[in-house]
C-alpha positions in Angstrom: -8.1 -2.2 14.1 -10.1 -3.0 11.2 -12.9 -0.6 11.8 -10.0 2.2 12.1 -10.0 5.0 8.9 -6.4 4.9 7.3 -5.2 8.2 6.3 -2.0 8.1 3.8 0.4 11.0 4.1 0.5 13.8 2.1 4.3 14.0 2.0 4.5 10.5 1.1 5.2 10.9 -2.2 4.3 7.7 -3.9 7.8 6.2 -3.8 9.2 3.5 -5.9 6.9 0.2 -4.0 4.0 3.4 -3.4 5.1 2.8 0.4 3.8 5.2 2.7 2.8 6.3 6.2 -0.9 5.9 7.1 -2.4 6.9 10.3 -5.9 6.6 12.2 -6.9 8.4 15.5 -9.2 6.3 17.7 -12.8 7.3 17.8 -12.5 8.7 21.2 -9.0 10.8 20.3 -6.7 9.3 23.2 -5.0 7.3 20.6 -3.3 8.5 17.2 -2.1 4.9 15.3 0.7 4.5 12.4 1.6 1.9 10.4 3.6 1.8 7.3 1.4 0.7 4.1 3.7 -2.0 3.1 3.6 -4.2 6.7 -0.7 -2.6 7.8 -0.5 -5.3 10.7 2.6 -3.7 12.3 0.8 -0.7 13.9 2.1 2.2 16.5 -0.5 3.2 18.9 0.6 6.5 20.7 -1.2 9.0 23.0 -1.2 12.6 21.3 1.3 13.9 23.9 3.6 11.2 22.7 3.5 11.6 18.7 4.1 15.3 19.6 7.3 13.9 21.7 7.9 11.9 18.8 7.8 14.3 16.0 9.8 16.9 17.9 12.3 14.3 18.7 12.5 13.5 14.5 12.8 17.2 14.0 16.1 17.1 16.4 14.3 19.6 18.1 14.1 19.6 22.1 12.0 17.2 23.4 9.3 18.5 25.1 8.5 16.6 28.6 5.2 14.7 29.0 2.9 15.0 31.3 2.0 12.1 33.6 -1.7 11.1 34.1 
C-alpha cells in the first residue's frame, strides 16, 4: 500500500504524540483505507458504502443498510 497517497485529517489536531487519522482511496475508488499515523501498517480497507455505515454508526445516528452487490 506503499504507492497509496496518505491524507492526515483535518480535525486531527496535532495531539500530544502528533497522532492522527490518515486515509487513501484506491486509484479505482471501490476502496477508501485508514490507518492511524502512529501504527501506518495497521490499515482499514472499507468500501465507500461501508465508511458511510461506519461514520453514521460513530455519529449514533441510524445506520443506514447497505446494499448487497
Amino acid at each position: 500500500m506503499s504507492t497509496l497517497q496518505w491524507q492526515k485529517s483535518t480535525f486531527s489536531g496535532g495531539g500530544v504524540n502528533g497522532e492522527c487519522i490518515e486515509a487513501a482511496a484506491s486509484g479505482s475508488g471501490h476502496h477508501i483505507h485508514l490507518r492511524e499515523s502512529e501504527r501506518p501498517d495497521t490499515v482499514l480497507t472499507l468500501s465507500p458504502a461501508s465508511l458511510s455505515a461506519l461514520l453514521a454508526y460513530a455519529r449514533n445516528q441510524r445506520t443506514p443498510r447497505l446494499q448487497t452487490p
